[in-house]
N, C-alpha and C positions, 0 to 999 in steps of 0.2 A: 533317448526314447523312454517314453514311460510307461511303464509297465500296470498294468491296471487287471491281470486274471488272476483270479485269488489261486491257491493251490488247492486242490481236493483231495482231503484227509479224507481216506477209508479203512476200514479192517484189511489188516493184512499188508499196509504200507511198511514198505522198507524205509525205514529214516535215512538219508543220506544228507551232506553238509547242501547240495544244491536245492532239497527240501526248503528247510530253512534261509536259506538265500533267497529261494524266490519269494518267498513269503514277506522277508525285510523288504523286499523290492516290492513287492505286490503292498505291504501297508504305506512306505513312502510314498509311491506313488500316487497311492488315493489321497492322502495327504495333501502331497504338494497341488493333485489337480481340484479338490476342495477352497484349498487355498487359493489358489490362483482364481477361480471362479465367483469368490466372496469378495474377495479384498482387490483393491489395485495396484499394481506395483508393489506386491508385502515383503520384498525384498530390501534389505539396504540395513547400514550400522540402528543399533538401538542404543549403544553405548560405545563410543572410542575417545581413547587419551592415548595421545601420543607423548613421548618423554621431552620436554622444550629441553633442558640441559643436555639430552643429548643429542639433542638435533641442532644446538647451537655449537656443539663439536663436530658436527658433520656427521652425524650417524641418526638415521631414521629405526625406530624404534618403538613400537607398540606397548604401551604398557597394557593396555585393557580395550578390548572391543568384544562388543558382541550384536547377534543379527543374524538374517541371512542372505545368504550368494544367494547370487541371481540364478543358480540352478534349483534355490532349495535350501543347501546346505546350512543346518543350523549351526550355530560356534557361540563358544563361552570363551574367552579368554582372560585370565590364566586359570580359569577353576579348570572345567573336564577339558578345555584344551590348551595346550602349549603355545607361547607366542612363537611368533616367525621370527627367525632369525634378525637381530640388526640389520641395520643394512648402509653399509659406510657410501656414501654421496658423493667427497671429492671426482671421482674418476669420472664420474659421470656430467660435471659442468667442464667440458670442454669448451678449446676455444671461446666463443662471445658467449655461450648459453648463460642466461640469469635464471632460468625456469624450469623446474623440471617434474613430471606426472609423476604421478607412484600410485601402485596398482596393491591392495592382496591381492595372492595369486594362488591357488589351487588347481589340481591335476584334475581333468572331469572324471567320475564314475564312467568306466567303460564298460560296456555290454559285451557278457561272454567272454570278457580277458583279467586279463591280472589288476585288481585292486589294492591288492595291500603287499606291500614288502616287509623283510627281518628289517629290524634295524639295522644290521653292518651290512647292508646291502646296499641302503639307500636310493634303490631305483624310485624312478619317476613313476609313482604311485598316488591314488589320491589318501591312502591308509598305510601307516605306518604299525607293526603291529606291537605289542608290548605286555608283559605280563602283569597281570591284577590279580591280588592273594584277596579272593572273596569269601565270606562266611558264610553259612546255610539262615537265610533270614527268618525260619520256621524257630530252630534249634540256639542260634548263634554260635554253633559250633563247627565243624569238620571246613575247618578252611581251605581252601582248593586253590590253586594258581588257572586261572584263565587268559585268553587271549586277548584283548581288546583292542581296536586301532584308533591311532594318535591322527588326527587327520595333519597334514602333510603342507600347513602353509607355508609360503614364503611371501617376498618383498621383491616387486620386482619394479622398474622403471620405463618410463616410452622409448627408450632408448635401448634395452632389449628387446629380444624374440619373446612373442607371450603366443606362440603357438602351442598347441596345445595344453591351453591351461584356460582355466576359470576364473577371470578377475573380474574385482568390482576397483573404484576408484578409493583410493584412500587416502591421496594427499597433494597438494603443489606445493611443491618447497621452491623457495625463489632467496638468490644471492644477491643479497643488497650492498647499497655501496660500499660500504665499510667492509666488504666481504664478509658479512657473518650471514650462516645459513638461518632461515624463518620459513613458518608458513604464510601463504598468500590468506588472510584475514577474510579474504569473500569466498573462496573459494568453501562449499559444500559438498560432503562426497553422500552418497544416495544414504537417506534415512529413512528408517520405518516410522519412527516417533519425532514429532519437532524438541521435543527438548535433547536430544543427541547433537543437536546443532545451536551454542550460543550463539551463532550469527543471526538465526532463524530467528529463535527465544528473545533477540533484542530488536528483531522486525516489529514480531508481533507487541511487543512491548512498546514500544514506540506511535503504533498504528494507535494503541489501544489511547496514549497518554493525548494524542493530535485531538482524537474523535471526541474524547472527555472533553477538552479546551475549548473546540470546534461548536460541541454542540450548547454548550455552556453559554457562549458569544451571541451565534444564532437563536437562542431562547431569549435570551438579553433584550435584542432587536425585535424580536419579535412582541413579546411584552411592552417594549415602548411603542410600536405602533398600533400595538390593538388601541392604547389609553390615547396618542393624538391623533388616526385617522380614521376621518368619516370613510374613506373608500380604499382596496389595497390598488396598487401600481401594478403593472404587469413585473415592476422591478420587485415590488413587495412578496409576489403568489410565487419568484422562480428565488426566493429565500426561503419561502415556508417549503418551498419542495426540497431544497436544497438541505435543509432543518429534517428535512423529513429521510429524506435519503441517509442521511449523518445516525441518527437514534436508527432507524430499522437493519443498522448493521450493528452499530455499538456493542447492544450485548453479546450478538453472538463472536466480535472480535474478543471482548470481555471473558467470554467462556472458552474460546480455545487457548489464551495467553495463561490462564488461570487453571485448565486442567490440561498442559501440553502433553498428555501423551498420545495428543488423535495424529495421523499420518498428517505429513508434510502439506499432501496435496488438497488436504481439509480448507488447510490455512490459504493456499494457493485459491484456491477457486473461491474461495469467501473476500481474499481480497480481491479476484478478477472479474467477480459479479458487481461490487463496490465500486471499481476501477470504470467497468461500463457502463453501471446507470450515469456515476461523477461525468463522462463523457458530454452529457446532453448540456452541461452548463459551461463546456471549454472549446473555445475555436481555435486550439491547437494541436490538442490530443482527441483522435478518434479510436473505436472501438479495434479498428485495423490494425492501428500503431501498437496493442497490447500484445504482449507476447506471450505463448503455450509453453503449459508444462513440460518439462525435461526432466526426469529424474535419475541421468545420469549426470547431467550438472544441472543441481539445485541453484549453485552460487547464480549462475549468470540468468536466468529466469527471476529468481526471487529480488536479484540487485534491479532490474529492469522495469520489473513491474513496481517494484517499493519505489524506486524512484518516479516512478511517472502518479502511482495512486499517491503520493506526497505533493506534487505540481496540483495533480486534481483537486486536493482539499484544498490548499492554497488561493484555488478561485474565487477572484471575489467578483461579483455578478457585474455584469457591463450593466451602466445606466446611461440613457440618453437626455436626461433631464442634471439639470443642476443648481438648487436651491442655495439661496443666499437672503439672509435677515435683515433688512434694516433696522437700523441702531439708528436713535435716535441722537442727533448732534448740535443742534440748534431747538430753539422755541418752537414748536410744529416742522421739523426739517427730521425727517428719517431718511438716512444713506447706506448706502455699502458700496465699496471697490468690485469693479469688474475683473481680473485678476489677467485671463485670456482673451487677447483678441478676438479670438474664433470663437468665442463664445457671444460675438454682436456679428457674426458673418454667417447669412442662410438663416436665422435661428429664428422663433420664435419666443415673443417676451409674455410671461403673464404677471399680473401683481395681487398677490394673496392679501386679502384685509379683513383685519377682525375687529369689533369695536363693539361697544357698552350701548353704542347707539340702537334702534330698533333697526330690525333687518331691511325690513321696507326700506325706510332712509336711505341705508345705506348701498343698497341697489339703484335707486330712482336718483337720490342723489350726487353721490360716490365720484361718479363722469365730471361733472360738474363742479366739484369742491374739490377734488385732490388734482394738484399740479404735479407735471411728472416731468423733470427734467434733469441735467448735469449738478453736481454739487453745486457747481461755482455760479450757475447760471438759475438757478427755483428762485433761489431771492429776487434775484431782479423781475423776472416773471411776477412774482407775487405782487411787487410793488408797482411795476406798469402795466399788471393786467392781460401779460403777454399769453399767450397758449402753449402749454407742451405738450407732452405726447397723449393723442386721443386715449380713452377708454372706453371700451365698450365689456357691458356685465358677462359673463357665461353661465348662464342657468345649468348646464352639463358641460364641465371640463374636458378636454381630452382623456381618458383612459390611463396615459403614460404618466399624468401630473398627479404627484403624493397629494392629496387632496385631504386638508388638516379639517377637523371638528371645530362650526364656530366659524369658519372661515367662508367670502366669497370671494371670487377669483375674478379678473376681467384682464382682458388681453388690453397688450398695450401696440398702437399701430405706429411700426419704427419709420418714420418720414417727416422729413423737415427740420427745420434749423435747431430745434431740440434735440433731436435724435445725434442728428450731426456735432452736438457739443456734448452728446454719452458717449459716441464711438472716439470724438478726439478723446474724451480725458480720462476712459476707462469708469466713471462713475454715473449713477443712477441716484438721485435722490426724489422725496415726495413731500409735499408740503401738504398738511392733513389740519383743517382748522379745526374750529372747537367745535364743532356742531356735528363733529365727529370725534366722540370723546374716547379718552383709552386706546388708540388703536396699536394693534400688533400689524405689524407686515412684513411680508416676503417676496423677492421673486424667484421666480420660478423660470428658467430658461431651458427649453426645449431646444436639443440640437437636430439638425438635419439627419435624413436618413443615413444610417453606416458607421454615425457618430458617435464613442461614446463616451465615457469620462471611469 
């Protein structure tokens, strides 16, 4: 419980030792309930190392931590407080166990009973008491021996009683095959600061190196399309958002990676906010599937979400179109392989052309001068005048079709014995005379609804 009524000093107060006791209790208390009110979760390591040499001899061992218990409790280790005993492991992997918890552990402050023991006492105390030779800080002299208490941790395991006592988590140790004892590399025990956890530190670090790369690509892209299209695609405007989602987190990934000492859960919700807008561009991860803060295990939240906002950036935008150049292979003969059947089943064809000619021309005439048929099969068409696949112009493309500068687009109507000699032989070629000079061409195949590439 926490005590929050100040004492009232008046004339004529008898000093007594419970004076001053409630008074320590009365200032912690405003403290901790300050604390708690401001901050969230302001509990957990700001600094711990554990000793690897001696935990690869079986002995867990604190060299440095500090922070505070979940009740409050501040601790410096080894400056104003003593580490907790070693704590030898074997006896504790029985039978098949490979895993095993470990806790700091401290006695809670009790109310109205015994806090602090002697030392040759030992009782289960959260204060150990011990003497301190202090000097008058006005004078720096008339040195005195006073009492002070040692607070009272220890090391305990999931495999003991932790009744009665105050633990935060402090480690997984896990016995690998070769028998030698390690800690579990994802596991995180509750921090107030992310740089107390290298695991976290090479999160954020990571996150930061993707979104640099990321946004780097996407600016790329996007730069190339402003300079060839006259119109964006609806595949074009879900990059520029995508572009855009990427930079309006960047920096502030950039600033928490670069000054880690903000709380864990900073990091946590900057990439969970990242995590959900990335949503709207993947049809596998929803906002559902993201998992909530834990900060009594960081590891398995921060491994959960880093894994899924890494899928998310990974996305590369579904398109239902898919453009292919003719390449020029004969004397007026531009082709390209059709690569996928399914890409002549259901689809829609168009043929992009761009030419030196006047545009007029090339509208009015276009239908009538460009022969559309199988590689193997334009020549002969050419030469007996045969028909391949109609054209007709489109003054307004569909929406979905990247629609280049320079360029007009006419659909191609897939029927009849031409068609039938593109679907056998996988190719598409166009016989483009002179009277249409310079020509660039593409097409453009629209896949059916559901479809994408």
């Amino acid at each position: 419980m926490r005590r929050l009524q100040p004492v009232i000093w008046s004339k004529g107060t008898f000093l007594t030792p419970q004076h001053l006791q409630a008074q320590d209790r009365y200032i912690e208390g405003l403290l901790g309930f300050r604390l708690q009110a401001q901050t969230f979760r302001p509990w957990g390591f700001r600094e711990l190392e554990i000793d690897q040499e001696q935990l690869s001899n079986g002995i867990l061992q604190v060299n440095r931590a500090s922070g505070l218990m979940p009740d409050g409790l501040a601790f410096d280790i080894p400056g104003p407080d003593p580490a907790p005993t070693p704590k030898p492991l074997a006896a504790h992997f029985k039978g098949d166990r490979r895993r095993l918890k470990a806790f700091l552990a401290i006695p809670p402050l009790r109310e109205g009973a015994v806090n602090v023991s002697p030392p040759t006492d030992r009782a289960d105390t959260r204060y150990i008491s011990e003497a301190m030779a202090l000097r008058d800080e006005n004078t720096g002299q008339m040195e005195k021996s006073i009492q002070v208490g040692r607070k009272n941790f220890r090391i305990v395991t999931e495999v003991e009683s932790q009744r009665g006592l105050t633990v935060m988590p402090l480690a997984h140790v896990e016995l690998s095959a070769a028998d030698v004892f390690q800690l579990d590399p994802r596991f995180v025990p509750p921090v107030s600061v992310t740089a107390a956890s290298e695991y976290l530190v090479a999160i954020a670090r990571r996150i930061v190196e993707i979104l640099a790369a990321k946004s780097t690509t996407l600016a790329g892209i996007r730069r190339e399309k402003n300079a060839l299209l006259a119109d964006y695609t609806t595949y074009d405007v879900a990059n520029f958002w995508l572009l855009y989602t990427v930079n309006s987190y960047f920096p502030g990934f950039r600033r928490l990676f670069e000054g880690n000492r903000s709380h864990p859960e900073q990091l946590f919700r900057t990439m969970l906010e990242m995590a959900g807008a990335l949503t709207a561009f993947s049809s596998e991860i929803q906002t559902a599937d993201l998992p909530v803060y834990d900060h009594s295990d960081l590891g398995t939240c921060f491994t959960d979400l880093d894994e899924k906002l890494r899928r998310l950036l990974d996305t590369v935008i579904p398109r239902n179109f898919i453009t292919l150049p003719l390449e020029k292979v004969r004397t007026a003969i531009y082709a390209t392989n059709i690569e996928e059947r399914r890409f002549l089943e259901g689809t829609r064809l168009f043929l992009g052309v761009a030419t030196e000619a006047r545009v007029s021309d090339l509208i009015n005439r276009g239908p009538s001068l460009i022969k559309i048929g199988s590689n193997d099969s334009v020549d002969q068409m050419v030469r007996q005048a045969l028909p391949g696949l109609a054209l007709r112009h489109l003054p307004n493309p569909p929406a979905t079709l990247p629609v280049q500068k320079k360029y007009q687009y006419f659909s191609l109507d897939p029927v009849g014995e031409a068609w039938e000699q593109i679907v056998r032989t996988r190719s598409l070629a166009a016989f483009v005379p002179d009277e249409l000079p310079s020509p660039r061409l593409e097409l453009v195949i629209l896949l059916p609804e559901g479809q994408t590439v």
